[in-house]
C-alpha positions in Angstrom: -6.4 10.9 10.1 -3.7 12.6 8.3 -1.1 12.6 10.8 -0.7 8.6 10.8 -0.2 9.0 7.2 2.0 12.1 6.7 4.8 12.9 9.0 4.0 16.9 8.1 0.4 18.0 7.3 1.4 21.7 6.2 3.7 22.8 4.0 4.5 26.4 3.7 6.7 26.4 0.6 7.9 24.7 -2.1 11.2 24.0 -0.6 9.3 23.0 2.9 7.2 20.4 0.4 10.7 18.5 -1.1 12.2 18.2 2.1 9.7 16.7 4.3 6.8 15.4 2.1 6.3 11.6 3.7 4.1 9.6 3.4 3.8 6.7 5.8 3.0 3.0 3.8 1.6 0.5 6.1 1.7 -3.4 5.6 -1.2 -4.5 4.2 -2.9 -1.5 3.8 -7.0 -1.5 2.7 -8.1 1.9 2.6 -11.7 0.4 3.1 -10.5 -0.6 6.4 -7.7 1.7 7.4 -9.5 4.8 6.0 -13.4 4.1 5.5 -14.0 2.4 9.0 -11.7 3.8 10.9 -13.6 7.3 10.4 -16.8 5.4 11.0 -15.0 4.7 14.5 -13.7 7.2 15.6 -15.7 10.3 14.1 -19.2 8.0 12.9 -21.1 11.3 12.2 -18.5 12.8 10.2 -20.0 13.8 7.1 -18.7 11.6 3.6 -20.8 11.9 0.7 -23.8 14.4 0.4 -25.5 13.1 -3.1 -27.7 15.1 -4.9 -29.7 15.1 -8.6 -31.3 16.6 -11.3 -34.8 15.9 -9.8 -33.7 17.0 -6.3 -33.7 14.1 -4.7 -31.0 14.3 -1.8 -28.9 12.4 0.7 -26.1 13.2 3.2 -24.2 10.0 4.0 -21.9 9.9 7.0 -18.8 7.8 7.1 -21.1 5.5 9.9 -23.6 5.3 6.8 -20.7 4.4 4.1 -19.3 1.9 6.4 -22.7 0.2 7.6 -23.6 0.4 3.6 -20.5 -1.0 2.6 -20.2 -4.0 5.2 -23.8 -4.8 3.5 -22.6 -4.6 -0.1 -19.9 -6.9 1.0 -21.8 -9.0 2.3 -23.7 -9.3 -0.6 -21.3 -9.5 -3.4 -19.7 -12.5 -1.1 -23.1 -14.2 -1.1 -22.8 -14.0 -5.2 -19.3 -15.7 -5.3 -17.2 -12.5 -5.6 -13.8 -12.7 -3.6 -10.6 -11.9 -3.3 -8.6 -11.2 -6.9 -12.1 -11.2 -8.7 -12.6 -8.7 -11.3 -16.1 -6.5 -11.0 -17.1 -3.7 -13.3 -18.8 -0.7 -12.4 -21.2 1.0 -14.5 -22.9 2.9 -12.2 -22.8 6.9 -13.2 -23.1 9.2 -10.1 -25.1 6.7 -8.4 -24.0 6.6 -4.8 -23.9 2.6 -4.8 -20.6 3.7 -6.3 -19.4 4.3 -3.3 -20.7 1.2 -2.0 -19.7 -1.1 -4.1 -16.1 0.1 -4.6 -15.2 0.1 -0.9 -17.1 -3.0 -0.6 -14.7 -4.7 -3.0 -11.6 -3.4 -1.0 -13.4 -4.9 1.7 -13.0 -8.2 0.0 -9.6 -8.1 -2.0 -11.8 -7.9 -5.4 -10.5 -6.0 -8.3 -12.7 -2.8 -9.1 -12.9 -1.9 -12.7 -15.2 1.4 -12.9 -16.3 1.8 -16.6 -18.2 4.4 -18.6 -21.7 4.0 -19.2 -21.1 5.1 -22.6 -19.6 1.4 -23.5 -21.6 -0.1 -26.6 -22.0 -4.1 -26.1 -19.0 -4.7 -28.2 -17.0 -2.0 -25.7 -18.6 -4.4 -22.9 -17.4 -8.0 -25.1 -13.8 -6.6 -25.1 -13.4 -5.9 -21.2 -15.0 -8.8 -20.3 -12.8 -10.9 -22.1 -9.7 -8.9 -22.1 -9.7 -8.5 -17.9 -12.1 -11.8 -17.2 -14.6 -10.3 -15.4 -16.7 -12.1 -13.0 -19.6 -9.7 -12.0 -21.3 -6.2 -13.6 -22.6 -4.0 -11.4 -24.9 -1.3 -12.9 -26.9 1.5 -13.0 -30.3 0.6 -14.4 -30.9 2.3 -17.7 -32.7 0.5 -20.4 -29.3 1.9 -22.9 -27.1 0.5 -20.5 -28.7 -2.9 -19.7 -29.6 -3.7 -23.4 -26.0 -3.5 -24.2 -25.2 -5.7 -21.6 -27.4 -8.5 -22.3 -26.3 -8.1 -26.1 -22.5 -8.6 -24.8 -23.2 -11.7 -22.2 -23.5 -14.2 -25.1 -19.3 -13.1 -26.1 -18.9 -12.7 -21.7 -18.6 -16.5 -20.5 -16.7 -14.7 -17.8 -19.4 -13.1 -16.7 -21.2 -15.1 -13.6 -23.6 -12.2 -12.3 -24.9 -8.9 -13.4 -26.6 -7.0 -11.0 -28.7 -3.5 -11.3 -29.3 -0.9 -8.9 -32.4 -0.2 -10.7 -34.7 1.4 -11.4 -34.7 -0.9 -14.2 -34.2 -4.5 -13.6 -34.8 -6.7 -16.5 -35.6 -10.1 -15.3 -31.9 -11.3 -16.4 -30.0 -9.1 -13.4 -30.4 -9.6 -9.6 -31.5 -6.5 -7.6 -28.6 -4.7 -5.7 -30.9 -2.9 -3.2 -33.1 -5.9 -1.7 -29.7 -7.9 -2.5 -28.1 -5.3 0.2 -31.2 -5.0 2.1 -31.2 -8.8 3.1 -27.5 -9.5 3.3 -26.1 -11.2 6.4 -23.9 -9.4 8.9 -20.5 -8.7 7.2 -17.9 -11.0 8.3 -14.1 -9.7 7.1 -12.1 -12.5 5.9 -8.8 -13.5 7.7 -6.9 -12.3 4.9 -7.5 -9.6 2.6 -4.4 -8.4 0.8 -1.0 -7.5 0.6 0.3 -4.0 -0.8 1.3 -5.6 -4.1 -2.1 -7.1 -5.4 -4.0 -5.9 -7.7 -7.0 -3.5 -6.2 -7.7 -1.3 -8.9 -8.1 -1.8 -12.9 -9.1 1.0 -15.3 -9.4 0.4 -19.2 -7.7 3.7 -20.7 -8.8 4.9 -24.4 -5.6 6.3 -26.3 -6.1 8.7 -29.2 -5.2 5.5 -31.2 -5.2 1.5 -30.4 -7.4 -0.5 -28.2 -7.9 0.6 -24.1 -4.8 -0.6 -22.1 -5.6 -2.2 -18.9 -3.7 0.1 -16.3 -3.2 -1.4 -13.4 -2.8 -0.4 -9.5 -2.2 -1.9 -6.1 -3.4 -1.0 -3.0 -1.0 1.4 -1.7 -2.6 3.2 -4.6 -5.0 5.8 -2.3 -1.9 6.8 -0.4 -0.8 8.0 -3.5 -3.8 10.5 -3.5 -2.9 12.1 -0.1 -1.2 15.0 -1.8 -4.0 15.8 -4.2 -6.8 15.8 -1.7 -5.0 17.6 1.3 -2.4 19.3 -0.8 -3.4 20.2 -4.3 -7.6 20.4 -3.7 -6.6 21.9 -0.7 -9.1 20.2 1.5 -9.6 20.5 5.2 -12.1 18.5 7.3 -14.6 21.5 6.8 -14.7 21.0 2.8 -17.0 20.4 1.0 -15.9 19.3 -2.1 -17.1 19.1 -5.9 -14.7 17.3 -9.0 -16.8 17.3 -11.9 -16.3 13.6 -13.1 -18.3 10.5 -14.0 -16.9 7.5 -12.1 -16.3 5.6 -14.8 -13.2 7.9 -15.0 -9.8 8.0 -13.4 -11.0 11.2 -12.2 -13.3 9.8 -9.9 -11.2 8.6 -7.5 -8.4 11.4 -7.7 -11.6 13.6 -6.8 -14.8 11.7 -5.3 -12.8 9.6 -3.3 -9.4 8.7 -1.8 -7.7 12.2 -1.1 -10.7 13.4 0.2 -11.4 11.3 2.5 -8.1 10.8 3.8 -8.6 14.7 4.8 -12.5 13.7 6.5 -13.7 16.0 3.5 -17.7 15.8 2.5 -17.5 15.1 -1.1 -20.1 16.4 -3.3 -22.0 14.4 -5.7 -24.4 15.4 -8.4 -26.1 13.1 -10.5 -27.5 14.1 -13.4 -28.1 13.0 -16.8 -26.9 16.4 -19.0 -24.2 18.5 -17.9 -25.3 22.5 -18.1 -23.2 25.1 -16.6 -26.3 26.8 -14.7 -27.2 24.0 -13.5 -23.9 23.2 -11.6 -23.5 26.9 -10.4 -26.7 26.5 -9.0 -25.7 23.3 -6.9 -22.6 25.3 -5.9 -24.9 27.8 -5.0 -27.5 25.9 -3.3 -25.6 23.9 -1.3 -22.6 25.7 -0.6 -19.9 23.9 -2.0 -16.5 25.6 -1.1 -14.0 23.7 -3.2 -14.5 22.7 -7.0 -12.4 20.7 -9.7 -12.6 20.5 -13.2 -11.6 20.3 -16.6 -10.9 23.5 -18.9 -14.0 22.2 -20.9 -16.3 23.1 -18.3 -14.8 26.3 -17.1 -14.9 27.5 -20.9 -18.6 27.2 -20.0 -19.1 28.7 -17.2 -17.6 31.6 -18.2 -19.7 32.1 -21.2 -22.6 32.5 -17.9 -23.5 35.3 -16.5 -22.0 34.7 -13.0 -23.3 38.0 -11.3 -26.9 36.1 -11.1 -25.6 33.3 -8.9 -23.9 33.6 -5.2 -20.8 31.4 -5.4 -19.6 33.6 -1.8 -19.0 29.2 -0.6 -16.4 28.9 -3.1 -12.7 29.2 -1.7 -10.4 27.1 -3.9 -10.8 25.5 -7.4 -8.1 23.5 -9.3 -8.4 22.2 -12.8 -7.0 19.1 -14.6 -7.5 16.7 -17.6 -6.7 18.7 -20.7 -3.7 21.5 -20.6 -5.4 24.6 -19.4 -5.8 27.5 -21.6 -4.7 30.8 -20.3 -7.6 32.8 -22.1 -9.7 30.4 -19.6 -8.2 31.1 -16.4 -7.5 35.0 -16.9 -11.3 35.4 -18.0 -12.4 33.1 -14.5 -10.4 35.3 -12.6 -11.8 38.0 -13.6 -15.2 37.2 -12.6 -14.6 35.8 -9.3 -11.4 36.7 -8.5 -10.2 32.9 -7.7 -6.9 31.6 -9.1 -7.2 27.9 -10.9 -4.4 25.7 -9.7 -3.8 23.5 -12.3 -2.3 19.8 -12.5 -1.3 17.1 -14.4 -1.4 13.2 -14.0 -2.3 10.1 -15.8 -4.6 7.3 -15.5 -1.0 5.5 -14.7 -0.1 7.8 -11.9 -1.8 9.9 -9.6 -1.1 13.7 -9.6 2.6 14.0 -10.9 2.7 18.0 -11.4 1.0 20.8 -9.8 0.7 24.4 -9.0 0.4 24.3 -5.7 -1.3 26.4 -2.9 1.9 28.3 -2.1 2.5 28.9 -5.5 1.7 31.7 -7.9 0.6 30.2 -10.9 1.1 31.1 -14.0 -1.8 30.8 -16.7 -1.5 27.9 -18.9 1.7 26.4 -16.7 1.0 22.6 -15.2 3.0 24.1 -12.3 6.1 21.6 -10.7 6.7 18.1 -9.9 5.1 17.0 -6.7 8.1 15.2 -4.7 6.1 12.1 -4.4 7.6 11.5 -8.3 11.4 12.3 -9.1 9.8 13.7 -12.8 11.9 15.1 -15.1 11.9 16.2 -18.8 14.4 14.4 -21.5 15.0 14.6 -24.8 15.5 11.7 -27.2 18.9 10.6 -26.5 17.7 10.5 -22.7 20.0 13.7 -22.1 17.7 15.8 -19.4 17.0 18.9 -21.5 17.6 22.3 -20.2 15.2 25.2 -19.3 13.2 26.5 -22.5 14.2 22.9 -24.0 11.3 20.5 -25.3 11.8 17.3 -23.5 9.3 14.2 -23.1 7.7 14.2 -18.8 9.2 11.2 -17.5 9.4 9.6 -13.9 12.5 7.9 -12.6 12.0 4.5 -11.0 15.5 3.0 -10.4 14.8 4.1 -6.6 11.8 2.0 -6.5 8.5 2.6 -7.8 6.6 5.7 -6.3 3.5 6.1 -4.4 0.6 6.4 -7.0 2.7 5.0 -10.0 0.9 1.7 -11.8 1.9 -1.6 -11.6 2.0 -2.4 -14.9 -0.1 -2.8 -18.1 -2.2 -6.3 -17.4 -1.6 -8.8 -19.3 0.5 -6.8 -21.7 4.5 -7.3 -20.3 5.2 -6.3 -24.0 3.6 -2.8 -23.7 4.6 -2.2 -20.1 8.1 -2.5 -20.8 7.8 -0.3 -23.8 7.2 2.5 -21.7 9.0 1.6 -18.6 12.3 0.1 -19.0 15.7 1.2 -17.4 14.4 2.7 -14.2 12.3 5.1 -16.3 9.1 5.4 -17.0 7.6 7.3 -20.2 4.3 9.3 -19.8 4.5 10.1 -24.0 3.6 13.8 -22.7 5.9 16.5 -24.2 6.6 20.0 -22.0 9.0 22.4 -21.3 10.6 24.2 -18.2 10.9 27.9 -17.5 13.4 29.2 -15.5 11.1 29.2 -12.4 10.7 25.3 -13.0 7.6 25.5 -13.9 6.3 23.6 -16.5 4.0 24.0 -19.5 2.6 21.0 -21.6 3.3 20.6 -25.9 1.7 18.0 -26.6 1.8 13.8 -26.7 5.0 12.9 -28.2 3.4 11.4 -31.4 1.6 15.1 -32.1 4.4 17.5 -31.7 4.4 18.8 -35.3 7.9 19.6 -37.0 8.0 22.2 -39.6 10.3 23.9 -41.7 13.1 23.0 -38.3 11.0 23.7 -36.1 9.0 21.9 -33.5 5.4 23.1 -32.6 3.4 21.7 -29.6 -0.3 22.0 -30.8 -1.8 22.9 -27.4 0.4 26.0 -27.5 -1.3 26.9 -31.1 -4.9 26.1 -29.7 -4.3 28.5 -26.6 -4.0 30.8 -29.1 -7.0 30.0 -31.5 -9.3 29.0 -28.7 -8.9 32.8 -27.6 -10.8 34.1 -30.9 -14.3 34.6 -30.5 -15.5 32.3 -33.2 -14.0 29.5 -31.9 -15.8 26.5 -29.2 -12.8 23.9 -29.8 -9.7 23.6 -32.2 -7.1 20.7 -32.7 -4.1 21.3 -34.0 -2.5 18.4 -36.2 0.5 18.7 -38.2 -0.2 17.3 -42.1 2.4 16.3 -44.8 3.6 19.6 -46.9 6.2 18.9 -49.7 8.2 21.8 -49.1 8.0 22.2 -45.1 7.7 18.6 -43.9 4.6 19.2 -41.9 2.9 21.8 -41.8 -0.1 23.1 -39.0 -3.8 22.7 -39.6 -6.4 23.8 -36.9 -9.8 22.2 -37.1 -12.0 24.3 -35.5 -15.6 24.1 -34.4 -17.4 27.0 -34.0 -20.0 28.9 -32.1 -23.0 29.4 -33.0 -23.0 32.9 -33.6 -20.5 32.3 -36.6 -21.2 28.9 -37.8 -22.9 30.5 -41.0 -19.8 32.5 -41.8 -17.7 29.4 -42.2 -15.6 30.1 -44.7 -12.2 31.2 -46.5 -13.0 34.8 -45.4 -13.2 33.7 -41.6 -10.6 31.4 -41.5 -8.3 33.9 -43.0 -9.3 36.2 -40.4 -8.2 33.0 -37.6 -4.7 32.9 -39.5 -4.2 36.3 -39.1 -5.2 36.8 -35.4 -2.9 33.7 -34.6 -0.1 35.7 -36.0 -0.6 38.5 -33.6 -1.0 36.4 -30.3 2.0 33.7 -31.2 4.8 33.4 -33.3 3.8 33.7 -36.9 5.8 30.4 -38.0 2.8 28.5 -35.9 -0.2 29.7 -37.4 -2.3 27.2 -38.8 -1.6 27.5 -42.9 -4.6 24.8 -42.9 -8.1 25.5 -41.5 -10.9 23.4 -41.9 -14.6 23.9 -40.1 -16.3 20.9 -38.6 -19.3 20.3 -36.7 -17.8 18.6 -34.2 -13.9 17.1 -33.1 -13.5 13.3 -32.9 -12.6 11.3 -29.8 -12.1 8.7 -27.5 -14.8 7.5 -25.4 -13.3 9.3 -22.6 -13.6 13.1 -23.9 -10.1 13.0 -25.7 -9.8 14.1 -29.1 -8.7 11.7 -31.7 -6.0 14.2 -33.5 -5.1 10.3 -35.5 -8.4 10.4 -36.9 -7.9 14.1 -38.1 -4.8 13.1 -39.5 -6.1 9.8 -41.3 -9.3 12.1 -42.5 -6.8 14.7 -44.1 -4.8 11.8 -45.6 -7.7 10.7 -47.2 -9.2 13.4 -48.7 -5.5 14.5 -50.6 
């Protein structure tokens, strides 16, 4: 499958990667079609999606299955009134009707919008009414349903909600007898162009309303290179990305690159995340590939990894938050593989990466991946030299790239205020080694400025996250009279120290900080809190820290 996509499958070096990275964009392309069905003809038993939960239940889905399953989701959602340009939101978890639904509605030219099921009613009112959706799909869960019925009154939108169950309130239809009695599929004559809209997600900053980003459907060509590339995937793999698919993450992991590659994608549905629990999936089932975020490798290292055999695992990246070093030195050590970090947006797909050929360097995104001409600037637009802080941009005035959103929807204002003069802005700060290699700061609007100098906070938590005491930090820069700014660390702790909260301790913190980094970044402030805000989404709210210092002076 690769090879009518890439014009070279291997790469042997970075050099080898820039030169002759290219990737093949056909008319009209449908990844449901071009991708999905086309394995279901000409490999039907390959294995796609082997689903799993916490109560054992477990399927193995081959891509004959996802394309039979799909063609009846289709089917269904056309019998409901659901076509081409519609706008559908999926709540549905880990369910595997995911999968379903969101290649069904490929299928049909629809617009996907996968959502959290962590929305409130009032979460649910805005969408609907912001993007005009048509349909819900859910999973059913009395928390999730309630909120749904609460938000139809504000949703005139909304034509059908539908749930997967087991819950179905008499309001919703039910998707599995719905599927189960569906006509044959017929595909309609036309189904897209390149340039429509296939994919919507509603993105939480760390301040403002969610921005509707936005993508096409050349969009999964976008996620070759972080499936066969980055995960490292071959047709053998079977791969785990720790994500809910109400996240971008979903589909740069449970989805599109992988199955580009004929990968098995690992799913496990379950309603608490705990880190033995996931070893022993990886364990039990032999998963040889597994991504990520720092959050949940901090916690599987804080296991005892000796008691499970994780022989299966070959390869393991990490993304979503800047990587630690403390993290990946410490997994290392106990199991001697190397995490290959990378960095994208919800607007792109992956835009920087350590790569297999690489040698990575702890706490280092890694370099651009040639699908993107990335580069770093500083506020006059000058591209900043190496060691130079410079805001992670991506030139467009070539065209727009493979991966890169369309646009902000229904917000021209906003889009241009990030992408304007063949540029667009990511608001991520970093800097670039000598090597090339690039290590994040911070978002542009965090990067504290004290006494002349400037301070990303992630490189201050790398260095408070490595004390013992400490589960999670934020750094924030707040208003000093004499300095400008100066750098506060709130800091949650663990539970062995949470009674010795306290001038003493965080004394203790400054100090340490002093020893592992520059002493002009220590945090002069340190306040204990139970836990950090943020966004719906898992990021932390360092506005809200600053508005909550504010008001307490």
């Amino acid at each position: 499958m690769l090879e009518k996509y890439l014009s070279q499958t291997h790469f042997t070096s970075q050099e080898d990667f820039i030169k002759n990275l290219h990737i093949n964009v056909p008319e009209n392309f449908n990844f449901a079609y071009d991708v999905v069905d086309e394995w279901a003809r000409i490999e039907p038993e390959r294995k796609a999606l082997l689903w799993t939960n916490d109560q054992d239940d477990y399927r193995q889905f081959t891509f004959k299955d996802i394309k039979y399953y799909s063609d009846q989701t289709a089917s269904y959602f056309q019998s409901l009134g659901i076509g081409k340009g519609d706008m559908v939101m999926l709540i549905l978890k880990r369910r595997y009707e995911f999968w379903f639904s969101i290649i069904a509605l490929h299928k049909l030219g629809a617009v996907c919008i996968p959502a959290t099921h962590l929305l409130t009613n009032q979460d649910i009112v805005y969408r609907c009414q912001r993007a005009s959706i048509k349909a819900i799909i859910t999973a059913g869960e009395k928390v999730i349903t309630d909120h749904i019925l609460k938000a139809m009154p504000e949703c005139p939108t909304v034509k059908q909600i539908v749930s997967v169950g087991p819950l179905i309130p008499k309001e919703f239809k039910d998707f599995t007898k719905g599927i189960e009695h569906a006509a044959p599929f017929k595909r309609p004559a036309f189904v897209n162009t390149n340039d429509d809209y296939s994919l919507l997600y509603f993105t939480s900053g760390t301040s403002g309303e969610p921005k509707m980003v936005v993508h096409d459907f050349t969009y999964p060509l976008g996620h070759i290179v972080t499936g066969s590339v980055w995960h490292n995937l071959h047709p053998d793999s079977l791969h785990l990305t720790v994500a809910d698919t109400g996240w971008g993450k979903a589909v740069w992991g449970k989805l599109y690159g992988q199955w580009f590659v004929g990968a098995n994608v690992f799913v496990y549905d379950h309603h608490k995340f705990t880190s033995p629990d996931i070893l022993h999936k990886i364990e039990q089932y032999h998963v040889t590939s597994l991504c990520a975020p720092p959050t949940v490798f901090r916690f599987l290292i804080r296991e005892d990894l000796s008691k499970y055999d994780l022989s299966s695992l070959q390869y393991c990246t990490i993304a979503g938050e800047a990587l630690n070093p403390s993290v990946f030195n410490e997994f290392k050590r106990l199991t001697g593989i190397k995490l290959m970090e990378g960095f994208g947006q919800t607007e792109t797909t992956l835009t920087i990466a350590t790569f297999p050929w690489m040698t990575p360097k702890p706490g280092s995104m890694g370099v651009p991946n040639p699908q993107y001409d990335v580069d770093l600037i500083d506020e006059e637009g000058r591209s900043v030299e190496a060691g130079e802080q410079g805001q992670i941009v991506i030139h467009t005035d070539k065209g727009k790239p493979l991966g890169l959103f369309k646009e902000y929807y229904r917000d021209k204002k906003l889009t241009d205020e990030v992408w304007h003069d063949g540029i667009y802005y990511t608001g991520d700060m970093a800097w670039r080694d000598e090597d090339g290699y690039f290590w994040f700061v911070g978002r542009a609007d965090d990067v504290i400025k004290s006494s002349g100098y400037r301070i990303g906070p992630f490189e201050v938590e790398s260095a408070v996250m490595t004390h013992p005491a400490v589960v999670e930090c934020a750094i924030t820069g707040v208003p000093d009279p004499i300095r400008g700014q100066v750098v506060k660390a709130t800091i949650v702790l663990s539970k062995e120290y949470k009674d010795k909260a306290g001038d003493e301790l965080a004394k203790e913190i400054q100090n340490y900080v002093k020893q592992v980094t520059a002493p002009y970044k220590y945090p002069r402030v340190v306040e204990f809190v139970d836990e950090l805000p943020k966004t719906i989404s898992g990021k932390i709210r360092r506005v809200a820290i600053r508005e909550d210092h504010k008001s307490k002076d």
